[in-house]
FITI-86721 format. One record per atom (N, C-alpha, C): residue number from 0; residue in three letters; z negated, x negated, y. Coordinates in steps of 0.1 Angstrom, whole numbers, plus 2048, in hexadecimal, padded with zeros to 3 digits. Layout:
<rs>
R kemi volo  zz  xx  yy
R  NUM  ALA   Z   X   Y
...
</rs>
This chain:
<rs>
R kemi volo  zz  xx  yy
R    0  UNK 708 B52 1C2
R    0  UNK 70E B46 1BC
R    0  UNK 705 B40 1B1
R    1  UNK 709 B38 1A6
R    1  UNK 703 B33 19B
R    1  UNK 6F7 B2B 19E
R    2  UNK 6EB B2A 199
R    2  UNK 6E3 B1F 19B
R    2  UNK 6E1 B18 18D
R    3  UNK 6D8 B0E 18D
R    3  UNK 6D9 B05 182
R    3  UNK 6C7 B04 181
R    4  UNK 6C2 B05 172
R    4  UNK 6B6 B07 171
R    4  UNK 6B3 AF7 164
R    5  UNK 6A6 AF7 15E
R    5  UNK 6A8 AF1 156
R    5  UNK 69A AF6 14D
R    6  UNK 695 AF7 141
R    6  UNK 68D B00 138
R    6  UNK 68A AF8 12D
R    7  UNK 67E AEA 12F
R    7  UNK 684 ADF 125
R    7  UNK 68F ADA 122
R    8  UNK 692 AD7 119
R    8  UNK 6A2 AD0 114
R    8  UNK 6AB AD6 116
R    9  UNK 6A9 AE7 11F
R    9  UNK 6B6 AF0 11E
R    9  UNK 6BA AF3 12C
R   10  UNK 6C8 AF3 12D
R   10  UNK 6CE AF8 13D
R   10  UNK 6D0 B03 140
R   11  UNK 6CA B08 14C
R   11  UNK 6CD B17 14A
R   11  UNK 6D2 B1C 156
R   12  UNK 6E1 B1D 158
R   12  UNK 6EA B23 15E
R   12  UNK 6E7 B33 165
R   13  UNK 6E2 B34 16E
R   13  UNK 6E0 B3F 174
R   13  UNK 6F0 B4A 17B
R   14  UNK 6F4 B4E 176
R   14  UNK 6FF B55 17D
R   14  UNK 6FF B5C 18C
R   15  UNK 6F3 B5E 18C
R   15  UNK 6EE B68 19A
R   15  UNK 6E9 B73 19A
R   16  UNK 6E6 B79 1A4
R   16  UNK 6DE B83 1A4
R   16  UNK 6E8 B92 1AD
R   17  UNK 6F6 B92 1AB
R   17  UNK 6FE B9D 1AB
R   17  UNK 708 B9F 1A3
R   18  UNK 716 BA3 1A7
R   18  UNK 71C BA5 199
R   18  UNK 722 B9B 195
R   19  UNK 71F B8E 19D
R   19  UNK 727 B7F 198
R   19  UNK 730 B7C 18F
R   20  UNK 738 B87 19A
R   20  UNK 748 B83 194
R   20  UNK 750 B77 198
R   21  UNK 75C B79 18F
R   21  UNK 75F B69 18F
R   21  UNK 769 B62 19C
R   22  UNK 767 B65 1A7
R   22  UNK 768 B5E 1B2
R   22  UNK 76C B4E 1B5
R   23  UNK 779 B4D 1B9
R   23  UNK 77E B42 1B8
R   23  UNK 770 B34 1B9
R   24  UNK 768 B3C 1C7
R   24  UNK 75D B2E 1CB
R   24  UNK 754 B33 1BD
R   25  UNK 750 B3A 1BA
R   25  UNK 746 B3D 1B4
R   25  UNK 748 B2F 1A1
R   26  UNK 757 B33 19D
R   26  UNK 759 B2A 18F
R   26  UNK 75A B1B 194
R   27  UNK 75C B1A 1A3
R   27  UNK 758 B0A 1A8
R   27  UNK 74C B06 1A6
R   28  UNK 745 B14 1B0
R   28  UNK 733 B0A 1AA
R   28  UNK 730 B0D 19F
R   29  UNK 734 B15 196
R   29  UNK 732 B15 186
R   29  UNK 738 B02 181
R   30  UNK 73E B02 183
R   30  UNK 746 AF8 17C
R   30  UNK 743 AEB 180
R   31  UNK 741 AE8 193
R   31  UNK 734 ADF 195
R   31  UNK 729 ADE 18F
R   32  UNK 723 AE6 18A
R   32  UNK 714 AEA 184
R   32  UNK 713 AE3 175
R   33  UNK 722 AED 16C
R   33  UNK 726 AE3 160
R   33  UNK 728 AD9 15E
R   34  UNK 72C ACE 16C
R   34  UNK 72F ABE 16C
R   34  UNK 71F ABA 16A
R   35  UNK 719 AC2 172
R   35  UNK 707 ABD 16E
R   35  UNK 704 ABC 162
R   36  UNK 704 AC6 15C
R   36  UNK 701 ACA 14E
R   36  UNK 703 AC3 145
R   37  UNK 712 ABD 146
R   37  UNK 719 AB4 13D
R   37  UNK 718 AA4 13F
R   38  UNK 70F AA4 148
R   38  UNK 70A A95 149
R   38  UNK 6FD A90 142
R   39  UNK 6F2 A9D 13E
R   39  UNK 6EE A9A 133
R   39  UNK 6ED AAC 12A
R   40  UNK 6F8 AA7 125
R   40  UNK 6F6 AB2 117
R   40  UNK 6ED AB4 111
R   41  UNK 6E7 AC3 10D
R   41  UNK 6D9 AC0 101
R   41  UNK 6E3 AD2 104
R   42  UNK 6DB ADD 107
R   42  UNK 6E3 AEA 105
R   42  UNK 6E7 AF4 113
R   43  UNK 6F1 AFC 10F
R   43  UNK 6ED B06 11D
R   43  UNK 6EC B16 119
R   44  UNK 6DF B1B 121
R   44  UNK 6E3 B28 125
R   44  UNK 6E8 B2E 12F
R   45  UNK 6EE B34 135
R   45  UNK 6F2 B3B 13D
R   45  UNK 6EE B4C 13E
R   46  UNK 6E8 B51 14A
R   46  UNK 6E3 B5D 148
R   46  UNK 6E4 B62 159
R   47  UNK 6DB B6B 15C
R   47  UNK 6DC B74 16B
R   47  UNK 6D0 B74 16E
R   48  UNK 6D1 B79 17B
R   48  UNK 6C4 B7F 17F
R   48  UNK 6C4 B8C 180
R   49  UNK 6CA B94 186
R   49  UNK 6D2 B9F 189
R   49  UNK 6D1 BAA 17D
R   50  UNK 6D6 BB8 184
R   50  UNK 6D8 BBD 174
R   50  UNK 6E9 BBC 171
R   51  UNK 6F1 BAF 174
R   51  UNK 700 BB0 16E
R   51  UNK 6FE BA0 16C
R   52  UNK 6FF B9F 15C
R   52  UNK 706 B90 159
R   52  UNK 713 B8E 160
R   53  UNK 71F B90 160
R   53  UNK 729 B90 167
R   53  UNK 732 B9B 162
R   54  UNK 739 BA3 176
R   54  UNK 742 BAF 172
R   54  UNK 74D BA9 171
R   55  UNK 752 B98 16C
R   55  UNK 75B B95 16E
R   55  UNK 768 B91 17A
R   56  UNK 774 B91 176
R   56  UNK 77D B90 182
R   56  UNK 779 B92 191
R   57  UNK 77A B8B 19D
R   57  UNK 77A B8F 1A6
R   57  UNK 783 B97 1AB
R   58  UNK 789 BA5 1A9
R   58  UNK 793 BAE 1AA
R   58  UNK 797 BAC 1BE
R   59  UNK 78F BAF 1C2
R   59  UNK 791 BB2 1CF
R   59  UNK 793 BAB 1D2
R   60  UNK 78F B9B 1D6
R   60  UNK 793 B91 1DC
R   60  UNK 7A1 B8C 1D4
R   61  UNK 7A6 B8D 1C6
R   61  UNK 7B4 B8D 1C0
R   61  UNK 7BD B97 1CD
R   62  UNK 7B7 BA1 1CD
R   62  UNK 7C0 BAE 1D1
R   62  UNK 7C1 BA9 1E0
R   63  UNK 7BA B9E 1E9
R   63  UNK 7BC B9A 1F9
R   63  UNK 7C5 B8E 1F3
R   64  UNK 7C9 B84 1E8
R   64  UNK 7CE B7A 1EA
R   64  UNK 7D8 B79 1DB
R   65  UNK 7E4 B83 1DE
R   65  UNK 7EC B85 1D2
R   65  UNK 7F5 B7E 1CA
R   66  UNK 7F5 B75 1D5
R   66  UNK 7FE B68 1D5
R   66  UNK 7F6 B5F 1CF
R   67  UNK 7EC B5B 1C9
R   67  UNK 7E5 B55 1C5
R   67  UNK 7E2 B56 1B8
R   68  UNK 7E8 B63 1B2
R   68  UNK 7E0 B69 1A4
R   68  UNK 7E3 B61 19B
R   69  UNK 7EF B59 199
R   69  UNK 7ED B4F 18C
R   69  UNK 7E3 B45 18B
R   70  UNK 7E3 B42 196
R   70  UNK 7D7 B33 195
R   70  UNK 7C9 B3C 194
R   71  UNK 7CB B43 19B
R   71  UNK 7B9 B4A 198
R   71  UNK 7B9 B4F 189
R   72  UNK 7C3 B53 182
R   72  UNK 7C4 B53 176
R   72  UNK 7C1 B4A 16E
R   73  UNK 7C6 B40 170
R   73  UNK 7C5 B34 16E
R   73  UNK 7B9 B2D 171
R   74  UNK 7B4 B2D 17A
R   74  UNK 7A5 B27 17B
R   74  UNK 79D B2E 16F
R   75  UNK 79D B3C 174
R   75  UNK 795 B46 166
R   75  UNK 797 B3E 15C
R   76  UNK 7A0 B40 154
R   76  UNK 7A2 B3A 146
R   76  UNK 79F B2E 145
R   77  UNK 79E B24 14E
R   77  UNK 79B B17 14D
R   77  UNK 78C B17 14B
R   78  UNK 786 B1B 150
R   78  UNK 775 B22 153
R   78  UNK 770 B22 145
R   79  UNK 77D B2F 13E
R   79  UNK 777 B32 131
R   79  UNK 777 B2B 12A
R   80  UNK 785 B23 129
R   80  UNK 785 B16 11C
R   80  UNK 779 B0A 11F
R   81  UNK 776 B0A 12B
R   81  UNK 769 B02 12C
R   81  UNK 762 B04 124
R   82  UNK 758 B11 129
R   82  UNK 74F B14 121
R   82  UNK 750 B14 10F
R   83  UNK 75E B18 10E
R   83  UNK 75E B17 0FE
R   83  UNK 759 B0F 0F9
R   84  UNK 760 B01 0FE
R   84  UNK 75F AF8 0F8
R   84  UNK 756 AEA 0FE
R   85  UNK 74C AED 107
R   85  UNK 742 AE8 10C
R   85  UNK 73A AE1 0FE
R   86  UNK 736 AD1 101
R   86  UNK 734 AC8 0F5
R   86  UNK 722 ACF 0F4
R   87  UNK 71C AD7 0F1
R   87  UNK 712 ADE 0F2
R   87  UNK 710 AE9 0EE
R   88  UNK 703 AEF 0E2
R   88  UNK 704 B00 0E1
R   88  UNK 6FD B05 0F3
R   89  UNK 708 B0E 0F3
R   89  UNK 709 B18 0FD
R   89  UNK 701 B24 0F4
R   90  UNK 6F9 B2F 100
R   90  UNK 6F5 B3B 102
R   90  UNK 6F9 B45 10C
R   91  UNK 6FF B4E 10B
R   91  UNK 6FA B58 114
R   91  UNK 6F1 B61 115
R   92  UNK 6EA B61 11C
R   92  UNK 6DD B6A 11D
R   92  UNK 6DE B78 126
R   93  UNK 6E4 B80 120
R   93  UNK 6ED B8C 12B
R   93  UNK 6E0 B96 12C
R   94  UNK 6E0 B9B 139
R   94  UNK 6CE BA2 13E
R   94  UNK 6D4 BB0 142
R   95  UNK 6E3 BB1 142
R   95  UNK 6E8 BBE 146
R   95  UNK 6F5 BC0 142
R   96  UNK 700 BC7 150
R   96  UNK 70C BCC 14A
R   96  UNK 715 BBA 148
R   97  UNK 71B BBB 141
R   97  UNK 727 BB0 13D
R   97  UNK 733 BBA 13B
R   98  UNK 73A BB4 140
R   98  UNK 749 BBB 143
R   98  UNK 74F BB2 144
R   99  UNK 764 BB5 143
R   99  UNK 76D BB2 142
R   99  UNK 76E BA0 141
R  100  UNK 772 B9D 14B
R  100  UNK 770 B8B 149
R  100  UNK 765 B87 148
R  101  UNK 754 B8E 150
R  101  UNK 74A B8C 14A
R  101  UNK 748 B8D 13F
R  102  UNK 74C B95 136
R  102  UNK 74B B91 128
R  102  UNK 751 B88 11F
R  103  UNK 75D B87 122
R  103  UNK 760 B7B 121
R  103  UNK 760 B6D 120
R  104  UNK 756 B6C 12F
R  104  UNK 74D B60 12F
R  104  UNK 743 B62 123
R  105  UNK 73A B6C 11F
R  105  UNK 732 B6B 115
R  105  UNK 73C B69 10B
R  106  UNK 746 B6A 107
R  106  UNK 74B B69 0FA
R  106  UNK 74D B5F 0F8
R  107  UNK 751 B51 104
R  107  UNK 750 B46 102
R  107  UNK 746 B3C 0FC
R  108  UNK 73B B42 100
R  108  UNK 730 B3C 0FC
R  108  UNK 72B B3A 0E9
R  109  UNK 722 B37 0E7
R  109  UNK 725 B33 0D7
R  109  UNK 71B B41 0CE
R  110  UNK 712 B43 0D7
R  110  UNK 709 B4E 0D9
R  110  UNK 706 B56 0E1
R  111  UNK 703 B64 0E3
R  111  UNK 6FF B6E 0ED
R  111  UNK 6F6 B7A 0E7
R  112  UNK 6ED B75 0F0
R  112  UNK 6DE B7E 0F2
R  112  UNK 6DE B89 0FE
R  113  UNK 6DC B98 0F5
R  113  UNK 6E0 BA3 100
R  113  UNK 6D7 BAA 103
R  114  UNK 6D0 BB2 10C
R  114  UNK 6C8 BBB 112
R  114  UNK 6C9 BC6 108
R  115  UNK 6C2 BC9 100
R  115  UNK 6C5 BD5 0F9
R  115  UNK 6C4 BE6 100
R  116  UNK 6BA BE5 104
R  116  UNK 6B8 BF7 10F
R  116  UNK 6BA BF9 11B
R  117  UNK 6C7 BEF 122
R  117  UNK 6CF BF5 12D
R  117  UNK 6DB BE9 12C
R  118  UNK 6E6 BEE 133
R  118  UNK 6F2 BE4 135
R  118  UNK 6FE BE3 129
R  119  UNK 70B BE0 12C
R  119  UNK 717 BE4 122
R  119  UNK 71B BD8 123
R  120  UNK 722 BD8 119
R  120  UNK 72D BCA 116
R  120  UNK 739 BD3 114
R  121  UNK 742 BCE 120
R  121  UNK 74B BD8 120
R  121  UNK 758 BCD 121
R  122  UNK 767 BD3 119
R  122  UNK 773 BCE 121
R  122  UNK 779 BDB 123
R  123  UNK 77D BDB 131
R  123  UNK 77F BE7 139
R  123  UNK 78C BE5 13D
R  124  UNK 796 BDD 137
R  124  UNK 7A1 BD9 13C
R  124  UNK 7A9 BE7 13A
R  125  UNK 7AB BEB 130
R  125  UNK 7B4 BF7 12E
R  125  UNK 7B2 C02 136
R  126  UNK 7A6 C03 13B
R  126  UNK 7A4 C0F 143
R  126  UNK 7A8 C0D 152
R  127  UNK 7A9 C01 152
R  127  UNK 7AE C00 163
R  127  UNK 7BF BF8 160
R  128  UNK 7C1 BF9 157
R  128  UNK 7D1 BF5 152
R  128  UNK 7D2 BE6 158
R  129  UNK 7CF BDE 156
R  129  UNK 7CB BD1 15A
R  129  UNK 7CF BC7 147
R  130  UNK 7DB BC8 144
R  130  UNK 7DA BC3 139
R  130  UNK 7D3 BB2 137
R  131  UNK 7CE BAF 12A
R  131  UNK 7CA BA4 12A
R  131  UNK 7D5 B96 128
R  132  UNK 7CE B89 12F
R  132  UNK 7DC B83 12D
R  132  UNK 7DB B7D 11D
R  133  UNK 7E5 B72 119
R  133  UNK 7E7 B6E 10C
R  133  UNK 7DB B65 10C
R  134  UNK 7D3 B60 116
R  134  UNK 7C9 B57 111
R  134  UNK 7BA B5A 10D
R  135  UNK 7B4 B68 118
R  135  UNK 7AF B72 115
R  135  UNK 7AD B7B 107
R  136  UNK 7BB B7C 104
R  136  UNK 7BD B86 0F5
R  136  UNK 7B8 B7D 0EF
R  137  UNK 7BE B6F 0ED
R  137  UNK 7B9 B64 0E5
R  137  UNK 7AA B61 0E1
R  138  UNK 7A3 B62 0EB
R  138  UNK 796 B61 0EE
R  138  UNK 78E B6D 0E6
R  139  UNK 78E B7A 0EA
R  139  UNK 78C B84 0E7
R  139  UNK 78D B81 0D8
R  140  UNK 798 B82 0D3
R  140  UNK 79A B87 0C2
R  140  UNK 794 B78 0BD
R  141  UNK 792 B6E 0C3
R  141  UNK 78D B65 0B9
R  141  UNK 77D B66 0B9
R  142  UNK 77A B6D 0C0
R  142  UNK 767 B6C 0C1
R  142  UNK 761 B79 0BB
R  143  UNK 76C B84 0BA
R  143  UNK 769 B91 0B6
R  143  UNK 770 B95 0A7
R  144  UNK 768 B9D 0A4
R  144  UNK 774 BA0 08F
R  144  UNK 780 BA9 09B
R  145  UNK 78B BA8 090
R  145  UNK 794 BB5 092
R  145  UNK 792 BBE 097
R  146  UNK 78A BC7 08F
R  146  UNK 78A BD2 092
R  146  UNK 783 BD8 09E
R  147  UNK 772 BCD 0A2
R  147  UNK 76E BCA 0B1
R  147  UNK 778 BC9 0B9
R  148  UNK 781 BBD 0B5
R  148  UNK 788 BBA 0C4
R  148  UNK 794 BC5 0C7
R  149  UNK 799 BCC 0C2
R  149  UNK 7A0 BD5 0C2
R  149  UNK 798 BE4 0C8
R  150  UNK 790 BE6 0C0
R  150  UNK 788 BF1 0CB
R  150  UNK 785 BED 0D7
R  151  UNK 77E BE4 0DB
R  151  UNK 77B BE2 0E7
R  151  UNK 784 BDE 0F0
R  152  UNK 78D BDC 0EB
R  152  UNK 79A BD7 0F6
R  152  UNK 7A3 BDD 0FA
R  153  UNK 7A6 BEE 0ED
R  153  UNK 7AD BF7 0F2
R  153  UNK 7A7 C06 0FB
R  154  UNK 79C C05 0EE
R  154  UNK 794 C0F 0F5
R  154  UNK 78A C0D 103
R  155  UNK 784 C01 106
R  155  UNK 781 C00 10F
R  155  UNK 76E C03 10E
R  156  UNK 766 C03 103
R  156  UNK 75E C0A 100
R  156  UNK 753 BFF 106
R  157  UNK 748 C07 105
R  157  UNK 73C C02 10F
R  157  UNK 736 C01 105
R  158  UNK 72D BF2 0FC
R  158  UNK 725 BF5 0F5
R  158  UNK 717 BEC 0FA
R  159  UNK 70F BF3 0F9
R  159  UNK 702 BF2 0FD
R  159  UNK 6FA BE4 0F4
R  160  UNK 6F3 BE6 0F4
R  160  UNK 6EC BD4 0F1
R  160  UNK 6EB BD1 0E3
R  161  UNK 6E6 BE1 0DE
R  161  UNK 6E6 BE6 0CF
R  161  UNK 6EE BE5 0C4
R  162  UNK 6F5 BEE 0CB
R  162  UNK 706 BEC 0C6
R  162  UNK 70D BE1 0C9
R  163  UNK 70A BDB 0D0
R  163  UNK 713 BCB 0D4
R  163  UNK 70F BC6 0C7
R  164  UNK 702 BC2 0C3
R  164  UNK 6FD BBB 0B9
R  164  UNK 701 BBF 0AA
R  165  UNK 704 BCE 0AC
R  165  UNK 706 BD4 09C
R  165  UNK 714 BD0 09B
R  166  UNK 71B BCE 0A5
R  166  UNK 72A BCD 0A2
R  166  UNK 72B BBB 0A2
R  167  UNK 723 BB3 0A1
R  167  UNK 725 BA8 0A9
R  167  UNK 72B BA0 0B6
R  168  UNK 726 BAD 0BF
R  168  UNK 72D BA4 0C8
R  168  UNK 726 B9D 0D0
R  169  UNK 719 B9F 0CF
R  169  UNK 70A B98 0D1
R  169  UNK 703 B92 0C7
R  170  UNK 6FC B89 0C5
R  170  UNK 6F6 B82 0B8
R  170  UNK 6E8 B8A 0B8
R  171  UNK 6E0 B8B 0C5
R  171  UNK 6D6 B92 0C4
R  171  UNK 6D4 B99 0CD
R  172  UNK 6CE BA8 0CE
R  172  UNK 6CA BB1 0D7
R  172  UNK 6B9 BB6 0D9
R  173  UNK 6B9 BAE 0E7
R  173  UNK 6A6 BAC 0E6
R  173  UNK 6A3 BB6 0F2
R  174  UNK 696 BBA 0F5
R  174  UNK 68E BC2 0FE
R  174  UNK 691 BB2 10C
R  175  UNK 691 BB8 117
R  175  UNK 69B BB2 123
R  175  UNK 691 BA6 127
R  176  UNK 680 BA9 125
R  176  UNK 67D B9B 125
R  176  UNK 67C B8E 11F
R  177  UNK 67F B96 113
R  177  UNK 686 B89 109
R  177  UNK 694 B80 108
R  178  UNK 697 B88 114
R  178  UNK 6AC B84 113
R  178  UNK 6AC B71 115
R  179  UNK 6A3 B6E 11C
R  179  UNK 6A6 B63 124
R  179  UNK 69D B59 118
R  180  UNK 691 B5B 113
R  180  UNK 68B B56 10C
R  180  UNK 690 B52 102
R  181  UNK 695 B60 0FC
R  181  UNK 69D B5D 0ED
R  181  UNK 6AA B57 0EE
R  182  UNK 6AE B55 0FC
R  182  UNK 6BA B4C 0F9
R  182  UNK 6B6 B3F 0FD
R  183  UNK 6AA B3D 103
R  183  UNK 6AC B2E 105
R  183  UNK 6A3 B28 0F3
R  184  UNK 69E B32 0F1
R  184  UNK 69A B29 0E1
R  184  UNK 6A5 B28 0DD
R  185  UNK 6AC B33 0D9
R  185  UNK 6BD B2E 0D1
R  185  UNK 6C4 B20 0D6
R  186  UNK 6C1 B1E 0E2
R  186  UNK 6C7 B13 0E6
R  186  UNK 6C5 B07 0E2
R  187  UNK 6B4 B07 0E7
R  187  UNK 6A7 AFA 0E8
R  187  UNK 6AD AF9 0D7
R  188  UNK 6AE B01 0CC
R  188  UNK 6B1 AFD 0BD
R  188  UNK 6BC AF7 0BD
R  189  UNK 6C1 AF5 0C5
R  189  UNK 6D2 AED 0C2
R  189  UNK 6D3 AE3 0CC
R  190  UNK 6CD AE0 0D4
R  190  UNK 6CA AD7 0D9
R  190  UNK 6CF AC5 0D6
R  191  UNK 6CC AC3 0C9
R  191  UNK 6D1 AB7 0C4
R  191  UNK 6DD AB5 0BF
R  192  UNK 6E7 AC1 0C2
R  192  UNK 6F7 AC1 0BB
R  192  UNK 6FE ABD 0C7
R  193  UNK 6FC ABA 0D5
R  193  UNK 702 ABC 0DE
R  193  UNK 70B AAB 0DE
R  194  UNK 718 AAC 0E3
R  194  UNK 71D A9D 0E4
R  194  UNK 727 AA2 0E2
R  195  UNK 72F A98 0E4
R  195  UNK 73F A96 0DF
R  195  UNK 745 A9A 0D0
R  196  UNK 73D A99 0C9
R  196  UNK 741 AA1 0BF
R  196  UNK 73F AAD 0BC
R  197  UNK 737 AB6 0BF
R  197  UNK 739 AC0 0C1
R  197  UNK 741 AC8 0CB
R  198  UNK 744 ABE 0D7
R  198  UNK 751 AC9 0DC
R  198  UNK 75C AC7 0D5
R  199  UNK 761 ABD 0CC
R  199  UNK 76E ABB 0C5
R  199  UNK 76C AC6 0BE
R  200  UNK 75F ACD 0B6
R  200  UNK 75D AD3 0AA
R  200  UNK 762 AE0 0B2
R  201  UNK 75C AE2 0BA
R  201  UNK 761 AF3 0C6
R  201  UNK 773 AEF 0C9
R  202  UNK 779 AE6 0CB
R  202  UNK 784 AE3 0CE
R  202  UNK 78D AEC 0C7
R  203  UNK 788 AE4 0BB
R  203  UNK 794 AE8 0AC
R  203  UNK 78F AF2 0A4
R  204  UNK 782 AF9 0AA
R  204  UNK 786 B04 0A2
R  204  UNK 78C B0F 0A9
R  205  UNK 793 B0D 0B5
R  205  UNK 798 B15 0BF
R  205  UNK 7A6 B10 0C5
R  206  UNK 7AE B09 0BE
R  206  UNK 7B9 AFD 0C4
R  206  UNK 7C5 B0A 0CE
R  207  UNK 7C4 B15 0C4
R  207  UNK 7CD B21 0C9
R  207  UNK 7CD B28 0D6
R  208  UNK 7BE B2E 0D8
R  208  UNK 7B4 B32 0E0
R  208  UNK 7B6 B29 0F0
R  209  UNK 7B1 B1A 0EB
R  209  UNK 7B2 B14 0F5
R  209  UNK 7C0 B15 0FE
R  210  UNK 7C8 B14 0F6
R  210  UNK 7DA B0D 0F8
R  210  UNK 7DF B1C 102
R  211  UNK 7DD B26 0FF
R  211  UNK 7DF B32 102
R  211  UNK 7D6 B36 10F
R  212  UNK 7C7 B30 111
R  212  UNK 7C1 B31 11C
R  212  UNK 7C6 B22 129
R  213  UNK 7CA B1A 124
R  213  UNK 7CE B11 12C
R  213  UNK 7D9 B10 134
R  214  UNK 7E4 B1E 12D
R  214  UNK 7F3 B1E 12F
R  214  UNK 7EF B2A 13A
R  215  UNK 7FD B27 144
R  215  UNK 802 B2A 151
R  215  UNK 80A B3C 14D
R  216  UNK 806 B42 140
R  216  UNK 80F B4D 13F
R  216  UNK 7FF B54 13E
R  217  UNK 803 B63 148
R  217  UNK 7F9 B6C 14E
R  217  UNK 802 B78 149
</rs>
């Protein structure tokens, strides 16, 4: 489960130390943790201990409670438009694999710092035929160019910390003891933008995004 850290002026969101997937309890205490956060704003990282930032979806526990899949769809996406638009620069500080909704969650964030000589940022949806929903796609193509979001979404490709960075899908790719470091400076530097206006500013530049992650169609 998530823990809650603090690094000077910066909050740092611990995801856990296995593949802290997204588990109906698990985006409760994430989202308890965020009601902390948001009581006094200054910035957040969020990062692991583990070697998996998050493998996303909780698949198995979906696959025991089938009758449930919209709302847990629904919780997901609610999760993400959070983060989007959290009145604070966000980090992710990814130490390993990031996959399918785990990446996702990183895409949410305003920046992401990746492990460069082990671990994939992967969407692996195509390969297990798991199409993405409309709020998802939404997400994806607005944080990624064209031509990224389209490879990675049909092909399914694994790119490494290197490559995340050369394509933009990471701002920077550091040696693994740096991951945590260099994202809480990126943060500690933005520190004074946090408030109410800056979540209006994340709001509207995403009004589509949001509307599409909020809505009841999977």
């Amino acid at each position: 489960m998530p823990t809650l850290d603090r690094h000077d002026d910066v909050h740092v969101l611990d995801l856990g130390d296995d593949e802290n997937r997204l588990h109906p309890e698990f985006i409760t205490e994430a989202n308890a943790l965020l009601d902390e956060v948001e009581k006094n704003p200054t910035a957040l990282v969020t990062t692991a201990t583990g070697r998996h930032y998050s493998l996303g979806l909780d698949l198995d526990w979906l696959g025991e409670h089938p009758e449930e899949r919209t709302a847990y769809v629904a919780l997901v996406q609610q999760f993400l438009a959070r983060l989007l638009t959290l009145p604070m620069v966000t980090v992710a500080a990814v130490p390993g694999h990031c996959f399918a909704g785990g990446a996702m969650v990183s895409l949410a964030h305003d920046l992401r710092v990746m492990r460069a000589d082990r671990g994939f940022w992967c969407l692996p949806e195509a390969d297990i035929g798991l199409p993405f929903t409309p709020g998802m796609s939404a997400l994806i193509q607005s944080r990624l160019t064209p031509q990224n979001a389209h490879e990675a979404m049909v092909t399914a490709r694994r790119y490494g910390g290197a490559e995340a960075a050369e394509r933009h899908i990471v701002d920077h790719a550091v040696p693994a003891e740096e991951v945590l470091p260099t994202a809480i400076a990126l943060a500690k530097a933005h520190t004074g933008k946090a408030g109410a206006g800056l979540g209006t500013i994340k709001a509207r530049l995403y009004p589509q995004v949001l509307q599409a992650l909020r809505s009841a169609e999977i």
